[in-house]
N, C-alpha and C positions, 0 to 999 in steps of 0.2 A: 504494500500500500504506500501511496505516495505519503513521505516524510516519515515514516514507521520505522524505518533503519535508523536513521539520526537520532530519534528521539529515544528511542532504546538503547543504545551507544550510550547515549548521554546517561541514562537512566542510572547504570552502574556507580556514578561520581556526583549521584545529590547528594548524599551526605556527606563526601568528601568535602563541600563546599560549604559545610555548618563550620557555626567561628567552632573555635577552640572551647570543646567544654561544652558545646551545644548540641544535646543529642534531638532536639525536637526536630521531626521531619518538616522541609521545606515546602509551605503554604503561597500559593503567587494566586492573590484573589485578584480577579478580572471583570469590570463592569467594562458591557458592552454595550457604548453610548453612543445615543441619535438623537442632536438636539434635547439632551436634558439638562441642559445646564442648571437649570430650578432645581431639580433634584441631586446633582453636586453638590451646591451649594448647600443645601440643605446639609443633608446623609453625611456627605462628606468628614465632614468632623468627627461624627461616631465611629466610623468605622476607621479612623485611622487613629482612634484613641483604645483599639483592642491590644488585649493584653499579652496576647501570642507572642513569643518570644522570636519566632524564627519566618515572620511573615515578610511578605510584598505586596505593596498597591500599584494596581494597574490599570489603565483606564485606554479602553482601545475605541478609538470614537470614529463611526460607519458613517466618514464624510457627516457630519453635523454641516448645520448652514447657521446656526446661533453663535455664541461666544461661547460654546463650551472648552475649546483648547487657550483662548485666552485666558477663564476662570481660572482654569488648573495651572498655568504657568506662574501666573502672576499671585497665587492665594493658594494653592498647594503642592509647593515644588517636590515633595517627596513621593507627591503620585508619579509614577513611569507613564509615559505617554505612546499610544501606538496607533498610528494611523492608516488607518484604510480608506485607498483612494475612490472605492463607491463606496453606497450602501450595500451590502451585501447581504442585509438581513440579518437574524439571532443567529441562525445554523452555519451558515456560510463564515457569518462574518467570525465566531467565534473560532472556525476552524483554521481561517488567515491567520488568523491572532497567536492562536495557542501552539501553532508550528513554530513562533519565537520564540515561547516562553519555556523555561527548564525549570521544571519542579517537581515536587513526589507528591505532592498535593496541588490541586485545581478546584477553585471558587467559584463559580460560575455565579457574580450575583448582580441583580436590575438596579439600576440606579436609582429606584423608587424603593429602595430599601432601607428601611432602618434598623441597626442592629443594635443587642446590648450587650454589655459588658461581660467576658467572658465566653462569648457565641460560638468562637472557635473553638475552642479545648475541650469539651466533653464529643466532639463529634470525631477527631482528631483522634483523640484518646480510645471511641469505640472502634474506629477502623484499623486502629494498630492494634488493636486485641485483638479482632480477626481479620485474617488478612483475604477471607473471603469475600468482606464485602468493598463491592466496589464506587459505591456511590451512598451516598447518605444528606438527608435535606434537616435544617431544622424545625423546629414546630412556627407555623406560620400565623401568625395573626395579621387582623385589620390594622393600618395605622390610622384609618377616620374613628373606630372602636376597640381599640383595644381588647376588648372581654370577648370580641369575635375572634372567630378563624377567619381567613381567609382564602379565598376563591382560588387561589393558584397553590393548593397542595395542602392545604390545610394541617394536619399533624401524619401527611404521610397517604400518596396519591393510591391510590384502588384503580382496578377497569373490571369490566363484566363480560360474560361470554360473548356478549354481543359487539363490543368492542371499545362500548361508551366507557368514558373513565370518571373517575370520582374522587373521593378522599375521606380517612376519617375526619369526619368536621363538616361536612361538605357533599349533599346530592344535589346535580341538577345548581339552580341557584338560591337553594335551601340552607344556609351558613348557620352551624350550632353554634352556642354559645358556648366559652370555654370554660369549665370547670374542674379541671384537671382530668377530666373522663377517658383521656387520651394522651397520659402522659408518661406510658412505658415505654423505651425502646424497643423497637419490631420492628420484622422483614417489612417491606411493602409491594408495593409491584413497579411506583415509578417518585422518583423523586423531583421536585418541582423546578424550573429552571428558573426562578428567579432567584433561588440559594442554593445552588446543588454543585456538594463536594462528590469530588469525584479521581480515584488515582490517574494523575498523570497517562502511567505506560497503558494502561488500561484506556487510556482515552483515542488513545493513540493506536494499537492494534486494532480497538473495533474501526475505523474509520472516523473517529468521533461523530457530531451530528450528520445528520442525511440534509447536507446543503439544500436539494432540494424541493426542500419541505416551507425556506423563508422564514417560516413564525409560525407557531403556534404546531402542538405533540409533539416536537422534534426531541424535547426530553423524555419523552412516555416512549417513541420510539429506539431512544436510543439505551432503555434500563432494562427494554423489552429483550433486545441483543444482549446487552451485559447478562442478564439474566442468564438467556439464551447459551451464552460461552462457559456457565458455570457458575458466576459469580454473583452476588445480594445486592438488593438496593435494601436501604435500613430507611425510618425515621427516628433520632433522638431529638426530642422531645427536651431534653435540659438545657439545649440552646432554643433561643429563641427570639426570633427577629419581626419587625411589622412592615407589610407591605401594602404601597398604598394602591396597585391594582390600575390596567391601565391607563399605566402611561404613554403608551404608544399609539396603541388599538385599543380607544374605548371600547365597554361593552356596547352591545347594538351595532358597533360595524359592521358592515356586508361583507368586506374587507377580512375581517374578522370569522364572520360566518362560512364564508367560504373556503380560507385556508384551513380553520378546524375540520366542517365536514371531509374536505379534499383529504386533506395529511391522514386522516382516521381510517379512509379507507385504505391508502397507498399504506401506513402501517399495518393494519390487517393482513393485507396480500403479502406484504413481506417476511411476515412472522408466522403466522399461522400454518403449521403442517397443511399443505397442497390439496390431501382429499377433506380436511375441514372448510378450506376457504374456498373451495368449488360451490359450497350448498351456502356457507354460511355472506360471502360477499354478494350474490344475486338476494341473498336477506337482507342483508343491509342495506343496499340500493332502493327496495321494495318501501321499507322504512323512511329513508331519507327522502324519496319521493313522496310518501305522505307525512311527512313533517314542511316538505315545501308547500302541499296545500291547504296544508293547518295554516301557515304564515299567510297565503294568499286570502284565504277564509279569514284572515284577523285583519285585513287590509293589508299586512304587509312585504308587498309586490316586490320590492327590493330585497327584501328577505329571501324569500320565494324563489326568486333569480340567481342569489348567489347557491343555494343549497341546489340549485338543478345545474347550474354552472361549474359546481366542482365533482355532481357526479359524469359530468361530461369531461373533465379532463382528469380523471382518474380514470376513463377509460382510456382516455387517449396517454397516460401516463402508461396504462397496462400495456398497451398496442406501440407506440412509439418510444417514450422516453425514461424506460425503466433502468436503462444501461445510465441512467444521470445519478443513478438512488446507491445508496450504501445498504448491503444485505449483510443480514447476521453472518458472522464466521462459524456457529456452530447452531443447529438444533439440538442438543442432546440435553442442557439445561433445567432442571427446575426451575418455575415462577411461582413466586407467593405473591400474596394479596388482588388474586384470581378469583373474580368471584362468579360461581357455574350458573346461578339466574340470569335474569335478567333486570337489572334497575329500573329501566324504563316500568315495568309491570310493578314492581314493588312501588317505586313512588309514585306513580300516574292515578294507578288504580287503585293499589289496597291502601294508599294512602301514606306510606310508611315516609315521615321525615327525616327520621337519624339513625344515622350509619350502624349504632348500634342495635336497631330496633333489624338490620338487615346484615350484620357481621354481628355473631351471636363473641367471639373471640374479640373485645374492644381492645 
């Protein structure tokens, strides 16, 4: 795989490049920024006030057109700066990025993050225990509510047979309140990419993100692989950061609506053993098309458009541009936080709101 030799080469001599006396593995957290300069400014301070002994800030900015490379020169010289000359999107662009970055640990966190104090070390700490797992996210809350979860991974992302994903904390746009109900470490199935630690060499063997996905599941698809090659995605929960949710892609984009549906199915085809996704993707098409005239029937035509727009180029993705996509290097894997219903029937119809009224194991 392109860049896989190098970065493994190198892999041998992270620690060699700890000071003198410092056994803590090498952390190089990367926000990957487009025009956020508000949320720099903001965040910024917190997180370069963490107390990791052995960390880097890095801030790789997807051609911005604001003043975010001004902000960071002139008001936080200790962020590293990396430039990408387009937008190249989350997946793309982070995979520019991180072919420069040498470390035994990788950050992946949104610039609409706020972290606190100590965030890194208990996650740190779990993955050096085992060295099976390969990715692990922390417990996510609101930063408009604090006492919520949050939409993008909650305390540790879920998906269901059918392919929809989820989270403890989190079905549909149903967000529980947090009362510690969900604050054991455990397997999950996909760790969130607005904070999602992840080893290095392992990022780099699978292919890291599947560029062409742009935004949105490219982290569901790519824990789905880690999974896949053998190896855990965790949530710990004793870190814990607040995300304010986007920032990029409001919710209600079309924009939005359509890379989701699109990505979900092109993950599906990718993962899924061959005679499951014969029956189970002509089901999901089935579905997405009457989810587009649910949206039509609510007035919303633009809605409607994109969700029939992306199962049109998921086909065309099937039939012409699947050689653009990153495929697992292995099937033989166990995956946890696999759930064999289906959510859609649980929360539509019997009504069920929280995660745990529908994962009997919180």
């Amino acid at each position: 795989m392109k860049g896989y030799t190098g970065h493994m080469q190198h892999a041998g001599n992270y620690n060699d490049s700890n000071d003198a006396g410092n056994q803590n593995p090498s952390v190089a957290i990367v926000i990957l920024n487009w025009n956020g300069q508000i949320f720099l400014e903001k965040f910024l301070p917190a997180l370069l006030a963490s107390t990791y002994t052995n960390a880097r800030f890095i801030v790789a900015d997807n051609a911005s057109t604001d003043s975010s490379i001004k902000l960071l020169k002139e008001h936080f010289p200790q962020v590293e700066i990396i430039e990408n000359l387009t937008n190249e999107g989350f997946a793309k662009g982070y995979n520019t990025v991180l072919q420069q970055v040498f470390s035994d640990y990788y950050v992946l966190l949104n610039s609409d993050v706020e972290v606190t104090p100590g965030w890194i070390e208990p996650i740190i700490e779990l993955m050096e225990s085992n060295a099976a797992i390969g990715a692990c996210q922390p417990k996510i809350l609101s930063y408009a509510d604090k006492h919520l979860f949050e939409y993008a991974g909650a305390s540790g992302g879920w998906i269901d047979s059918l392919g929809y994903p989820f989270a403890r904390g989190r079905l549909f746009e149903n967000i529980e309140e947090d009362t510690g109900q969900y604050n054991q470490a455990q397997p999950c199935f996909w760790a969130s990419g607005a904070a999602m630690f992840v080893r290095a060499d392992m990022y780099h063997v699978l292919g890291g993100l599947d560029g062409y996905f742009f935004a949105h599941q490219e982290e569901v698809d790519f824990c789905w692989r880690l999974q896949l090659a053998g190896y855990k995605v965790y949530v710990q929960p004793a870190s814990v950061v607040y995300h304010v949710g986007g920032g990029t892609l409001p919710q209600g984009s079309t924009q939005k609506t359509y890379l989701n549906f699109r990505n979900n199915l092109i993950m599906l085809a990718k993962n899924l053993p061959l005679l499951v996704a014969l029956w189970k993707l002509p089901l999901r098409l089935l579905l997405d098309t009457l989810a587009a005239f649910k949206e039509l029937a609510a007035g919303n035509a633009k809605g409607a458009k994109a969700i029939l727009k992306a199962a049109y180029h998921f086909i065309k993705w099937l039939l012409v541009d699947k050689k653009k996509s990153v495929f697992p290097i292995s099937k033989m894997g166990k995956v946890n936080g696999w759930y064999d219903g289906a959510i859609v029937w649980q929360h539509f119809i019997k009504k069920k709101r929280l995660f745990s009224e529908i994962i009997n194991n919180k």
